[in-house]
C-alpha positions in Angstrom: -15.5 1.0 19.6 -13.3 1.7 17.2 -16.2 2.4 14.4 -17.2 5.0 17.0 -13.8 6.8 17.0 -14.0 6.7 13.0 -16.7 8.5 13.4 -15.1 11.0 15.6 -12.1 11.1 13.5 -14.6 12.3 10.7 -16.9 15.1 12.5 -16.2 17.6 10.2 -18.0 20.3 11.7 -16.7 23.8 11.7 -14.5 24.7 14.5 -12.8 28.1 15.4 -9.8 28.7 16.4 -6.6 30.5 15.9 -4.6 30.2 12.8 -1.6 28.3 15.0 -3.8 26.6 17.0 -5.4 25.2 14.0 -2.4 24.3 12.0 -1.3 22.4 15.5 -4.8 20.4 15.5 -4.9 19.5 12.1 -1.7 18.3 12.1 -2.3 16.0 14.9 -5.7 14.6 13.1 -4.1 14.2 10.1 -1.4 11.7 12.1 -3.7 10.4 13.7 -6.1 9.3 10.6 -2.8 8.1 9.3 -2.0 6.1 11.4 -5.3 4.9 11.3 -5.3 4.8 8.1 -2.5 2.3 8.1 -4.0 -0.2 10.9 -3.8 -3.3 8.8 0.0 -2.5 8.2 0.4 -1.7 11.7 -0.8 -4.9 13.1 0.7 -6.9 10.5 4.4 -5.3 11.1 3.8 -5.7 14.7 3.2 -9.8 13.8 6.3 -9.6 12.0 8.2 -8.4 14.7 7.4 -10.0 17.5 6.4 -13.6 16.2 10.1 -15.3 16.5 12.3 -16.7 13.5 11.6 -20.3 15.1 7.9 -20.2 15.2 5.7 -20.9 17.5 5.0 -24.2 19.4 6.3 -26.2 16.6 3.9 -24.0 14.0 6.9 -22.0 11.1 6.5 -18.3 10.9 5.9 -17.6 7.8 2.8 -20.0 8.6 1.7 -18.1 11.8 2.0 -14.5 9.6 -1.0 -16.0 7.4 -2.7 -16.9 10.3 -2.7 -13.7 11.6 -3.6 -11.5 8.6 -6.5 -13.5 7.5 -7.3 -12.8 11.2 -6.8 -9.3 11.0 -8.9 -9.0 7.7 -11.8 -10.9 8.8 -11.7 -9.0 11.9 -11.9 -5.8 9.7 -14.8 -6.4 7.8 -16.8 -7.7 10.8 -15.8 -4.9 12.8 -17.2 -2.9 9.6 -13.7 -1.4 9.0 -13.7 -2.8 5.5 -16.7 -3.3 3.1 -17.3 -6.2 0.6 -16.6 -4.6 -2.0 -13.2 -3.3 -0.5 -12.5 -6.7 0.6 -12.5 -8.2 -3.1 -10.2 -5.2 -4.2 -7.6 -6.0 -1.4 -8.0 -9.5 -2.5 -7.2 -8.9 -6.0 -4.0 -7.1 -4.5 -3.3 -10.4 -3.1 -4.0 -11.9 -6.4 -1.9 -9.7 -8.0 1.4 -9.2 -5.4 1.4 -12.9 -5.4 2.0 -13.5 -9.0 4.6 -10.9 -8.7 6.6 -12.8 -5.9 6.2 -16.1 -7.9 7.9 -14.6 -10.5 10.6 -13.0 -8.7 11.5 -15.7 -6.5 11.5 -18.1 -9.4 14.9 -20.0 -10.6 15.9 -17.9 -13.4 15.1 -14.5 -11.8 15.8 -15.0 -7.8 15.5 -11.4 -7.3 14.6 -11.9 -3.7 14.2 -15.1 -1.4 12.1 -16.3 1.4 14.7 -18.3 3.2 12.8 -20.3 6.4 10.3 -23.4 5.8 6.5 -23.0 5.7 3.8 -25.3 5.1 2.1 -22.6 3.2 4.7 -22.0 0.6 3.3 -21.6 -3.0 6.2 -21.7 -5.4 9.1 -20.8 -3.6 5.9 -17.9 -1.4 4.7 -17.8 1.2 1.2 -17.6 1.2 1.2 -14.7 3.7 3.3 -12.4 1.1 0.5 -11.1 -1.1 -0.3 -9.9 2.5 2.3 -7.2 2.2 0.7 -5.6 -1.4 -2.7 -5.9 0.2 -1.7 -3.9 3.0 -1.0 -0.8 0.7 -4.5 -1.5 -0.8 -6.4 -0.8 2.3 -4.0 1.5 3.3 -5.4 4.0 0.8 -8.5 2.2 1.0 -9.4 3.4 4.5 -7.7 6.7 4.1 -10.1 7.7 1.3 -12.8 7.3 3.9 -11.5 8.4 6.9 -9.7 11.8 4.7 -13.3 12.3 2.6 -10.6 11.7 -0.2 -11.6 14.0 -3.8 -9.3 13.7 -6.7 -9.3 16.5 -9.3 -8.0 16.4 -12.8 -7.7 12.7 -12.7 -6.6 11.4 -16.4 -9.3 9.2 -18.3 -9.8 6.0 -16.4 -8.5 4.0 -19.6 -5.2 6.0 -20.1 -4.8 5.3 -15.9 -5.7 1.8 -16.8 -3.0 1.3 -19.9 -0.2 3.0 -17.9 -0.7 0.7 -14.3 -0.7 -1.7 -16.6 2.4 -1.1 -17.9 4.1 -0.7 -14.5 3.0 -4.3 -13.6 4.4 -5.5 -16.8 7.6 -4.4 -15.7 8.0 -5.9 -13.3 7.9 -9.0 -15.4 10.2 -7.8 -18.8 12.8 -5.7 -17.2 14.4 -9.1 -16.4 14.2 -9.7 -20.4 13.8 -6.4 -22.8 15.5 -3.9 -20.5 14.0 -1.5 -17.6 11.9 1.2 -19.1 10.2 2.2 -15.5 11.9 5.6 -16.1 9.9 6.3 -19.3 6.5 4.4 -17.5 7.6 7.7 -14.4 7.7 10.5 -17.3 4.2 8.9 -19.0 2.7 8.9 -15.4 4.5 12.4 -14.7 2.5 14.1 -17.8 -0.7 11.9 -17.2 -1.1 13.2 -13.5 0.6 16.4 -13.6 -2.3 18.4 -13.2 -3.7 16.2 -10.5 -4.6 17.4 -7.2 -5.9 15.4 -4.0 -8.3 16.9 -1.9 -8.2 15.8 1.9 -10.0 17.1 5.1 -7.7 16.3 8.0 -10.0 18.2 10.7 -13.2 20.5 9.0 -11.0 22.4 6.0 -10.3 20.9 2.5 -6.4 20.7 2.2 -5.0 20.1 -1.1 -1.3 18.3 -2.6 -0.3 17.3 -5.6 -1.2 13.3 -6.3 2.4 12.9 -7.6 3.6 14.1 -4.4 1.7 11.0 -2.4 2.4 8.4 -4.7 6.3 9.4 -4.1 5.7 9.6 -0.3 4.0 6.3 0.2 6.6 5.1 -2.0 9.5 5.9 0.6 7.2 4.7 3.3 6.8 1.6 2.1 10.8 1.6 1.3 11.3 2.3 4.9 9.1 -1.2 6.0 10.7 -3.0 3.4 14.2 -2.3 5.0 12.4 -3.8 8.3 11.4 -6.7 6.8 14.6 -7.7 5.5 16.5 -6.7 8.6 14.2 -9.0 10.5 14.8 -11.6 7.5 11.2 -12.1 6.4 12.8 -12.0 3.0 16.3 -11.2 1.3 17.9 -10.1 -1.5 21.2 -11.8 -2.8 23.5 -9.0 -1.6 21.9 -9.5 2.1 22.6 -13.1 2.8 25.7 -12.9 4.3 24.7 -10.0 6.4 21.9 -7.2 6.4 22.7 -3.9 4.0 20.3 -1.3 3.4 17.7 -2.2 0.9 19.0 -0.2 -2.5 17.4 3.5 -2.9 15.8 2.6 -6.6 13.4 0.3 -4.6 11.8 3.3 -3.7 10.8 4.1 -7.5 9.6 1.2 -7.9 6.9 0.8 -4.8 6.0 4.7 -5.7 5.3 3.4 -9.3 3.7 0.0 -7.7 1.2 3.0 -5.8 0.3 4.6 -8.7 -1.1 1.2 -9.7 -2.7 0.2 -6.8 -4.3 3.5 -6.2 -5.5 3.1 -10.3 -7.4 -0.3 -8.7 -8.8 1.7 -5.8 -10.2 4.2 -8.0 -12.0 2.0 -9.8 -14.3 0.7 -6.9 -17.7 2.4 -7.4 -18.4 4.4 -4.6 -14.9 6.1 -4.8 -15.9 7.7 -8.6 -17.8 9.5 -7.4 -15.2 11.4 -5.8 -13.4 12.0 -8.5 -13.3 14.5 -11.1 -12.3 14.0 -14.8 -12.0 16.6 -17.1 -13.6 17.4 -20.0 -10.9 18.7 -22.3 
């Protein structure tokens, strides 16, 4: 069923209309396929919420939030949501957002905490956790497909390649040699600037800026991260005695943590194609 609406979503066929009628349509495709788009996030979120501090019949939460996104992701790619090959890239998110929490959370760092008891912690993680980096993966996964996604002006792939991973080392050596994501932003700022996104929310190409999404998935994914803590999935040392707003430079770094996430996307085979490089 919900292959079938896909493939209503995506019936690009020319339509006419009038100029406010269409602006009014698009704009209601384009939230919809958005918030299509963003199904694994949505169904995840909604397990966060509603699945209580306590558990479940015994069974710890953060337990019960693996449960259910393996669930969801199997689900995805039987329901042919997800392909193979989009499967192992939002695995090697996993891969990659886990080492990032292992570090974090670690003794000498504690930049963030997972307080309840699991069965499936890893290192001070829960397992469910790379979850979270893997949603943004087939976030822009599935809106490539569902937007017929073209990117124009996109840098070399091995300039795009150096700077995401740069950002990830970050992460890593701000704790040691000083925080230079602010220098990594003007790198990615001159490397993309001419970089457009081509989308088709109903049967028009539309056009923005790539820096533009990166920055606006960024604060999206602020905005969740402030739900998260509030619920107290996680916490950083300034919320344990009682929830604050999650600080405003986190959003820099999940629009950086994009950029490097959409660099893995782009690699997948089928999404080249799409994608234009220059010459010069």
């Amino acid at each position: 069923m919900l292959a079938a609406f896909d493939t209503f979503l995506m019936d690009d066929r020319p339509r006419q209309m009038g100029s406010l009628r269409r602006a009014a349509i698009e704009f209601l495709y384009f939230g919809i396929k958005e918030a299509r788009s963003c199904l694994f996030v949505a169904l995840f979120f909604a397990a966060v919420l509603l699945v209580p501090c306590g558990g479940v019949a015994g069974i710890p939460r953060y337990d019960l939030l693996l449960v259910v996104a393996i669930a969801i992701q199997v689900w995805m790619v039987r329901a042919g949501l997800e392909t193979m090959d989009e499967l192992k890239a939002v695995c090697l998110f996993h891969v990659v957002g886990f080492a990032l929490e292992a570090f974090k959370v670690s003794g000498g760092i504690k930049s963030w905490s997972y307080p309840d008891f699991a069965y499936t912690k890893v290192l001070g993680v829960p397992l469910f956790a790379g979850f979270m980096y893997a949603a943004i993966g087939s976030y822009i996964v599935q809106a490539w497909r569902l937007f017929d996604l073209r990117v124009r002006h996109h840098p070399p792939y091995w300039m795009a390649a150096v700077i995401a991973i740069l950002i990830y080392a970050n992460f890593f050596t701000h704790h040691y040699i000083g925080d230079y994501r602010w220098y990594l932003a003007a790198c990615v700022l001159g490397l993309y600037s001419r970089t457009t996104v081509i989308f088709r929310p109903l049967d028009r190409d539309r056009q923005m800026p790539l820096m533009l999404a990166f920055v606006l998935i960024g604060f999206f994914i602020w905005l969740a991260e402030n739900i998260g803590t509030f619920w107290g999935v996680w916490r950083y040392p300034n919320q344990m005695g009682a929830w604050s707003i999650v600080h405003l430079s986190k959003w820099s770094s999940w629009s950086l943590l994009v950029i490097m996430t959409f660099t893995m996307v782009a690699s997948l085979k089928h999404i080249k194609a799409k994608i234009h490089i220059p010459a010069d």
